[in-house]
C-alpha positions in Angstrom: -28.2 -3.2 8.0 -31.9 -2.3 9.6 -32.3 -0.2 7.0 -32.5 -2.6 4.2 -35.4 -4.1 6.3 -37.1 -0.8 5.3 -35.5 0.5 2.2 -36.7 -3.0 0.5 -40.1 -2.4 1.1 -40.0 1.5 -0.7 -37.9 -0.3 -3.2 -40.7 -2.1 -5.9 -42.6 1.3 -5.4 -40.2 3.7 -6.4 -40.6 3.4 -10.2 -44.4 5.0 -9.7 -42.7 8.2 -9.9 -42.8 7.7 -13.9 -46.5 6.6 -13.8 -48.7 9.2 -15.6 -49.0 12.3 -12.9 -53.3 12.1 -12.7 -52.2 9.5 -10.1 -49.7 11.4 -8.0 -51.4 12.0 -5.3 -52.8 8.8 -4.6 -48.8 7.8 -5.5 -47.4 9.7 -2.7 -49.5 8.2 0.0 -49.2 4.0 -1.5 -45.4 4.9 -1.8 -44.9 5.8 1.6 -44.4 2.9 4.5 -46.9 3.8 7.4 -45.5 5.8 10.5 -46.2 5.1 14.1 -46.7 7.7 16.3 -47.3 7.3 19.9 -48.3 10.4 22.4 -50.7 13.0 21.1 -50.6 15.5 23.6 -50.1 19.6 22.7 -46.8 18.8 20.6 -47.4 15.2 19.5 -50.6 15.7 17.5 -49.2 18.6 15.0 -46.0 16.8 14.7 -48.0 13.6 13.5 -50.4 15.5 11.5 -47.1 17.3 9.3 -46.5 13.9 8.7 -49.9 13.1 7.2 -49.6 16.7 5.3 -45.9 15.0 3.5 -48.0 11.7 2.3 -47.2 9.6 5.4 -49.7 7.0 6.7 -50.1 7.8 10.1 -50.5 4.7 13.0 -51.1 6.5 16.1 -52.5 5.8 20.1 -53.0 7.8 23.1 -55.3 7.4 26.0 -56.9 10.4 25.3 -59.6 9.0 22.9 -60.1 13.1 21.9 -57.1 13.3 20.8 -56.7 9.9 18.9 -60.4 11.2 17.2 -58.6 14.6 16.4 -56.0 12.4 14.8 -58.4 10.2 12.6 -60.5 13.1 11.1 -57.0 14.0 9.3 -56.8 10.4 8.4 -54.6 8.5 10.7 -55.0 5.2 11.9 -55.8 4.5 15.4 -54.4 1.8 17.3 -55.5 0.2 20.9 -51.7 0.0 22.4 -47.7 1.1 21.4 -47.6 -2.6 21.0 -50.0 -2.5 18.2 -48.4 0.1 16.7 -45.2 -1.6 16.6 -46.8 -4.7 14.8 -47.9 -2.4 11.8 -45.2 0.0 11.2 -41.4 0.0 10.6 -41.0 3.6 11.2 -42.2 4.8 15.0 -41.8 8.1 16.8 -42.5 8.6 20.7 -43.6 12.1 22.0 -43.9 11.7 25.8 -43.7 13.6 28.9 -40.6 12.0 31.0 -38.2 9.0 31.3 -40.9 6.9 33.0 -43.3 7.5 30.8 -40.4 6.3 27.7 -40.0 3.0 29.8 -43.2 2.2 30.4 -44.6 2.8 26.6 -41.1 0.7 25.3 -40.9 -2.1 27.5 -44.1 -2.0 29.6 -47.2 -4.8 29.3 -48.4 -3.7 26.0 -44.7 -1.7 25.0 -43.4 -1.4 21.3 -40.8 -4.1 22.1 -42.9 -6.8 22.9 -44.1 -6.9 19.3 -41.8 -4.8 18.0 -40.2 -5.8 14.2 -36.5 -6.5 13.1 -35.2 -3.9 11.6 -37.8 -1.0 12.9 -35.9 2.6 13.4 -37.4 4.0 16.7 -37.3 7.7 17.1 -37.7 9.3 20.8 -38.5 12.9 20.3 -38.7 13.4 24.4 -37.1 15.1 26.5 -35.6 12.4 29.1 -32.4 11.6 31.0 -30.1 10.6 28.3 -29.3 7.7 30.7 -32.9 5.8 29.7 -32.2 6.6 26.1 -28.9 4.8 26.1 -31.0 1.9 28.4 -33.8 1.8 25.7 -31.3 1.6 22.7 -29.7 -1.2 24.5 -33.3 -3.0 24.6 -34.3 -2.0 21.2 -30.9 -3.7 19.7 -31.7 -7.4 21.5 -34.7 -7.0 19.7 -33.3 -6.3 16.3 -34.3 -2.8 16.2 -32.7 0.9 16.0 -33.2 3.4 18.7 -32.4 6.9 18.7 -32.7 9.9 20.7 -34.3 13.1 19.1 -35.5 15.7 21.6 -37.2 18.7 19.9 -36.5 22.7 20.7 -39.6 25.1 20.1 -42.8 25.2 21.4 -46.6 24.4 20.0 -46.2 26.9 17.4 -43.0 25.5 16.0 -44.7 22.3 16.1 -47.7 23.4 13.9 -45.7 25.0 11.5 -43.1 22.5 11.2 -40.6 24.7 12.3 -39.2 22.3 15.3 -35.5 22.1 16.1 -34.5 18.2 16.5 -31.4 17.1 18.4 -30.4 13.8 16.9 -28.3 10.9 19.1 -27.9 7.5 17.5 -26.1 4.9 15.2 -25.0 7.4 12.2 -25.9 5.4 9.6 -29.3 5.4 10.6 -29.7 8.9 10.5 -30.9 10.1 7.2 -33.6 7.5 7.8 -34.2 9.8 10.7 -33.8 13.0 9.2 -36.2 11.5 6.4 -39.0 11.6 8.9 -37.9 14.6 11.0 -37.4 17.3 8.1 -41.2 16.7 7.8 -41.7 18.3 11.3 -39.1 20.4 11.8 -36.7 23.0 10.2 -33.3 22.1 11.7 -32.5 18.5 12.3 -28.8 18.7 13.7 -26.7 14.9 14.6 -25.4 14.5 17.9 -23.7 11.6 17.7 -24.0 8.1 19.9 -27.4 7.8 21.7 -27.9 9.8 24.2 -25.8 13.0 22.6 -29.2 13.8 21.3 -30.7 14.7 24.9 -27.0 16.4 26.2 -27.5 18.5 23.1 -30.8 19.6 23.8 -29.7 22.2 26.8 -27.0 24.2 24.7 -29.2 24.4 21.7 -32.0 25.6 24.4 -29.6 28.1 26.0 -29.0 29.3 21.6 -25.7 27.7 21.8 -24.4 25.4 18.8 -24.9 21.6 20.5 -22.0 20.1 18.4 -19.1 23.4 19.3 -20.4 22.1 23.1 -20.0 19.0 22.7 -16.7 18.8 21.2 -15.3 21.0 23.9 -17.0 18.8 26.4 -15.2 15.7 24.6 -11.6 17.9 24.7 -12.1 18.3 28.4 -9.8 15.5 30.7 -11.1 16.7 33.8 -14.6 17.8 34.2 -15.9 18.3 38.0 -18.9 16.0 38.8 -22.0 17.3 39.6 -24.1 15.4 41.6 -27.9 15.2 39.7 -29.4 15.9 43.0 -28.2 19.0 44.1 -28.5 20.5 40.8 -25.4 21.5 39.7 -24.6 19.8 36.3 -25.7 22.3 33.6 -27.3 19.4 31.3 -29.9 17.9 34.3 -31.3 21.7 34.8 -34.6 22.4 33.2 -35.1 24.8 31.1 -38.2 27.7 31.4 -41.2 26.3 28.9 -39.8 22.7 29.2 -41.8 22.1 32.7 -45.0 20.3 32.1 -48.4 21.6 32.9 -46.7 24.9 32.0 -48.7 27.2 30.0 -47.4 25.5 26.5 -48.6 22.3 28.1 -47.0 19.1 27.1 -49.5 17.3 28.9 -49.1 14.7 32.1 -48.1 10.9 32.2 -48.5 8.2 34.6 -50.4 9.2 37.7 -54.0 9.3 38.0 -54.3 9.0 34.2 -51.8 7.4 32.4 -51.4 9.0 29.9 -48.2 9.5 27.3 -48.7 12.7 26.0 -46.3 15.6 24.9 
């Protein structure tokens, strides 16, 4: 249902594809509902800027004014707040650091869901405890929006070549809406299942095992030991070398002396 919100919008613009081809270019960009895009850190900026390179009108923020002017010489829009990026596009990714970060930029002061739309398909490409994804899915749908979880394998390279792996958790029919987006930054988009499946994913596909043979024989298991998150043991809680920020990929910080949400 959300996605008729959407699809009517594309819909009265579809027949410029028979319009005389001297105005394609100019086509593919008017044709194209604006993305938001919020956290611009080492892997956020080249993931928005593929999405500028496929014909997508880019709304972006970030603290980091450097990195929102890096974004606006390739032609994106920049906004003040994720708030104000909800109130102008339909379509928003998140790119940030850590489950706090997620809940503050959703559901904080100036969060996408206090101006967020009906209808509005909200991609999470962190890495977070699939535990907030399922909370912010749960906040999103009050709201009359779609959330899903798509965490992304492959470093700062991958991200500039479009070459990222995304792990995709969420309502299914929402999902080529999804894939739409994600194909434009990545080379493998793979679907979980329910929110959350996304992030549980994320470790086997890591580890270069396939996330959907792991979690169907996690779902044939009747007895699986807990493992308490504190001590470490549950295989899907561990993190992963090159996933721990300020590492030499660096996904950049959040929260703390800056506040930032960058990825």
């Amino acid at each position: 249902m959300a996605a008729l919100f959407r699809g009517s919008r594309n819909l009265l613009l579809r027949w410029n594809k028979h319009v005389d081809f001297a105005f394609a270019s100019t086509r593919s960009m008017a044709s194209k509902t604006p993305v938001g895009f919020i956290g611009l850190g080492n892997m956020g900026t080249p993931m928005a800027k593929n999405l500028l390179r496929n014909g997508y009108p880019v709304i972006a923020t970030d603290v980091f004014p450097e990195s929102c002017k890096e974004l606006q010489d390739t032609g994106a829009q920049v906004v003040d707040s994720p708030a104000d990026v909800a109130e102008k596009a339909d379509r928003i990714i998140t790119m940030l650091p850590s489950s706090p970060n997620v809940i503050e930029v959703y559901t904080g002061p100036n969060g996408i869901l206090k101006k967020v739309k009906k209808g509005t398909l909200l991609i999470d490409s962190s890495t977070i405890d699939p535990a907030v994804s399922r909370e912010m899915a749960v906040a999103a749908e009050k709201m009359g929006a779609v959330f899903m979880d798509a965490p992304v394998s492959g470093g700062v390279g991958a991200a500039s070549m479009a070459k990222l792996t995304f792990m995709v958790g969420g309502v299914e029919e929402e999902y080529n809406a999804a894939q739409e987006l994600l194909t434009c930054m990545g080379a493998n988009v793979v679907y979980c299942g329910q929110v959350g499946t996304g992030q549980t994913g994320f470790g086997p596909q890591a580890a270069g095992e396939d996330p959907q043979y792991v979690l169907r024989s996690l779902l044939v298991q009747r007895h699986v030991q807990p493992c308490p998150r504190s001590d470490g043991g549950s295989p899907l809680c561990q993190q992963l070398p090159g996933r721990l920020w300020n590492h030499t990929n660096g996904q950049g910080s959040w929260f703390g002396p800056k506040h930032c949400y960058q990825h």
